[in-house]
LUMLUMBA-12355 format. One record per residue (C-alpha): x negated, y negated, z. Coordinates in steps of 0.1 Angstrom, whole numbers, plus 5000, padded with zeros to 4 digits. Layout:
! LUMLUMBA-12355
XYZ/...
! end
This chain:
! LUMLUMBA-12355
421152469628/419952349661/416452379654/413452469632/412952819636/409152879627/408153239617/404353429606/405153609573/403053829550/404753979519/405054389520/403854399480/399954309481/400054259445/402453959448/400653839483/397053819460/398553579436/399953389461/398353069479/399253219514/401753509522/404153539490/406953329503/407653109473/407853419451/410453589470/412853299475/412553229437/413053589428/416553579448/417753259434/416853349394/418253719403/421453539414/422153339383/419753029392/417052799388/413652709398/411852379394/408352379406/404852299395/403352429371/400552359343/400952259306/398552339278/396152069289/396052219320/397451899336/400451979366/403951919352/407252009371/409152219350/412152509354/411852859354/414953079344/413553439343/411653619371/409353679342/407953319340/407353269379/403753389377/403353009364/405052869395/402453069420/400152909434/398952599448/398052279421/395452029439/396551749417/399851489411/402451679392/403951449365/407951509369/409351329340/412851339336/413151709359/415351499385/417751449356/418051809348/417851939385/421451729388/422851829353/422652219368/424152149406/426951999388/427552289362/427752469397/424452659391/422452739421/419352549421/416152559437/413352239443/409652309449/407952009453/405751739480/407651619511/407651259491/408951419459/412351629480/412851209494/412951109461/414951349447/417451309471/417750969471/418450999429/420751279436/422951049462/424451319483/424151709496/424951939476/425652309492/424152459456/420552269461/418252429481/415052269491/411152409502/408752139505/405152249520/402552119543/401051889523/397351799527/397851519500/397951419465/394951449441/394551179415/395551379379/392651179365/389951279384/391251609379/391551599337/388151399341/386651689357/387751939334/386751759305/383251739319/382952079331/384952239299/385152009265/383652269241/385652599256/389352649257/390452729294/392653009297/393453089335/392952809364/393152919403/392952679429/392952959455/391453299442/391153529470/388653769456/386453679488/389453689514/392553379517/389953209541/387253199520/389153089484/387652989451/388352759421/388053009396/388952889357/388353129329/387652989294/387053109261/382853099265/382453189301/383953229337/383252939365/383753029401/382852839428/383752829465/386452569482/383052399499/380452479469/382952329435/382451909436/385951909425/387452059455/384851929479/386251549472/389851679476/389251849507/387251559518/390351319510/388251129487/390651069462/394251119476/396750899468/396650559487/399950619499/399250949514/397050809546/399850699553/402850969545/405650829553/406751209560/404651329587/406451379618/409951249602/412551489606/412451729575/415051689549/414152039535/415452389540/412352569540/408552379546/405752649532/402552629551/399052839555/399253009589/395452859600/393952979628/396353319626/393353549634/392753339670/396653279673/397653629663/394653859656/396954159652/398953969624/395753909604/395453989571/392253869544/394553829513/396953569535/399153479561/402353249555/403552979577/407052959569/409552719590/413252709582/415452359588/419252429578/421852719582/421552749541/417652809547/418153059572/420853259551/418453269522/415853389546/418053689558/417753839520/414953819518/413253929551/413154269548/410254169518/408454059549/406254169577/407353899596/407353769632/408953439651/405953189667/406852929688/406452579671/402952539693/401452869678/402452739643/401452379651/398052419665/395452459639/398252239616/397151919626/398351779588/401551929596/402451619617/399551369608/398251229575/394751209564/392251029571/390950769547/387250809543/385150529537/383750709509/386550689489/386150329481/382350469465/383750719446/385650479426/383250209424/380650449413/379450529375/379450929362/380551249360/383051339387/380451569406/377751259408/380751059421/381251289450/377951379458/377350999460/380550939483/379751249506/376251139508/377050759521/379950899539/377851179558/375350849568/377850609581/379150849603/375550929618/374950549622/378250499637/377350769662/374150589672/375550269677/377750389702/375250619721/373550299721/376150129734/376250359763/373050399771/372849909770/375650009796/374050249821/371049979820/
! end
């Protein structure tokens, strides 16, 4: 394929597009490929509630796979496996980071037509300790039975953490939940993901799975509360799985500006804040840690402002 074809894409059932991060996308790709004879590997959670890749042979099971998961999935030995089925000649499908499709890749050693690949715009990766830390703090005495990164019971814009346990439900905006405020913040990504080696690098994938931001300035007529896919597709084998699946879709093609614009960690990585380094210097629970990183973070920016308005102003004198 000449080039990356980039295209707005809400799924036609709503009941699939609410459990979804975005627009349904991932759901109806993995429903062709099982419904073919295939297999999904994605993320998904185990029963501590920590993110494992894993497969998924029954259309039944994708509900697990839905989703987003703010936090390092562990892959263990699912390289291993994802090989063992292209060579038994069964259509496979990979879910996973930009940095994860590179390493499987490189294990796997060559291209194999059976393999296809969706990575997603990846913000960056949590560490799975904070995130187990934070559970245990928030949770110890209940058992959790439902986590959602992204509950849309507000709108796709407006998203929740919502986790349901045994005792009581906890739901908490993306800006109002410490956990989430520290991701979103990059406080602690992984050192190596403010500076992705995969930003801007020409995608190895077939598909890349994105949040259409900005949509309802970009496209107003295409807006839609419970989510808006950005869904770009790399190879001739992407684009024939897209063709199946299409008509699942209200969908339109966008030029790669439109789907770029409000992007920006499409093509950049993000930003190391300073107080990332007082997060994990810093004594407590995980919400003290933040707040106390946020707080110093929030200052040092004001004071670096004033030192250069002061700069200006020594100059104009």
């Amino acid at each position: 394929m000449d080039k990356t074809m980039a295209y707005a894409c809400k799924n036609i059932d709503s009941e699939i597009r609410l459990k979804s991060s975005s627009g349904g996308v991932f759901y109806a790709l993995a429903d062709n490929v099982i419904s073919q004879g295939g297999i999904v590997f994605g993320a998904r959670f185990n029963e501590k509630w920590e993110v494992v890749h894993s497969c998924c042979y029954n259309v039944s099971e994708l509900k697990y796979f839905m989703g987003s998961k703010y936090a390092q999935s562990q892959l263990g030995n699912v390289f291993l496996h994802v090989k063992s089925n292209l060579n038994n000649n069964r259509q496979v499908m990979f879910v996973g980071t930009p940095c994860q499709i590179g390493g499987l890749l490189k294990y796997l050693g060559h291209e194999y037509d059976n393999l296809i690949l969706v990575d997603f715009v990846c913000h960056g990766v949590p560490s799975p300790k904070v995130w187990q830390n934070y559970l245990h703090e928030m949770f110890d005495d209940s058992e959790i039975n439902e986590i959602s990164f992204r509950d849309k019971t507000e709108g796709w814009q407006r998203y929740s953490l919502r986790i349901v346990s045994d005792k009581f439900t906890y739901q908490k905006k993306k800006n109002e939940d410490w956990y989430m405020k520290g991701f979103l913040k990059n406080i602690y990504l992984r050192p190596s993901c403010y500076e992705c080696a995969f930003k801007g690098k020409v995608k190895e994938s077939d598909f890349t799975l994105a949040d259409f931001w900005g949509v309802e300035e970009i496209l107003p007529e295409f807006y839609d509360k419970s989510g808006v896919s950005l869904l770009f597709v790399h190879s001739e084998k992407g684009m024939n799985l897209w063709r199946l699946v299409q008509e699942q879709f209200v969908s339109q093609e966008v030029s790669m500006e439109m789907a770029l614009e409000k992007n920006r960690v499409a093509f950049s990585s993000s930003v190391r804040p300073s107080g990332r380094n007082v997060f994990f210097s810093t004594m407590g629970t995980v919400q003290t840690r933040v707040k106390k990183a946020t707080e110093d973070y929030f200052w040092l920016k004001v004071i670096k402002k004033l030192r250069k308005l002061f700069r200006i102003e020594r100059k104009r004198v």
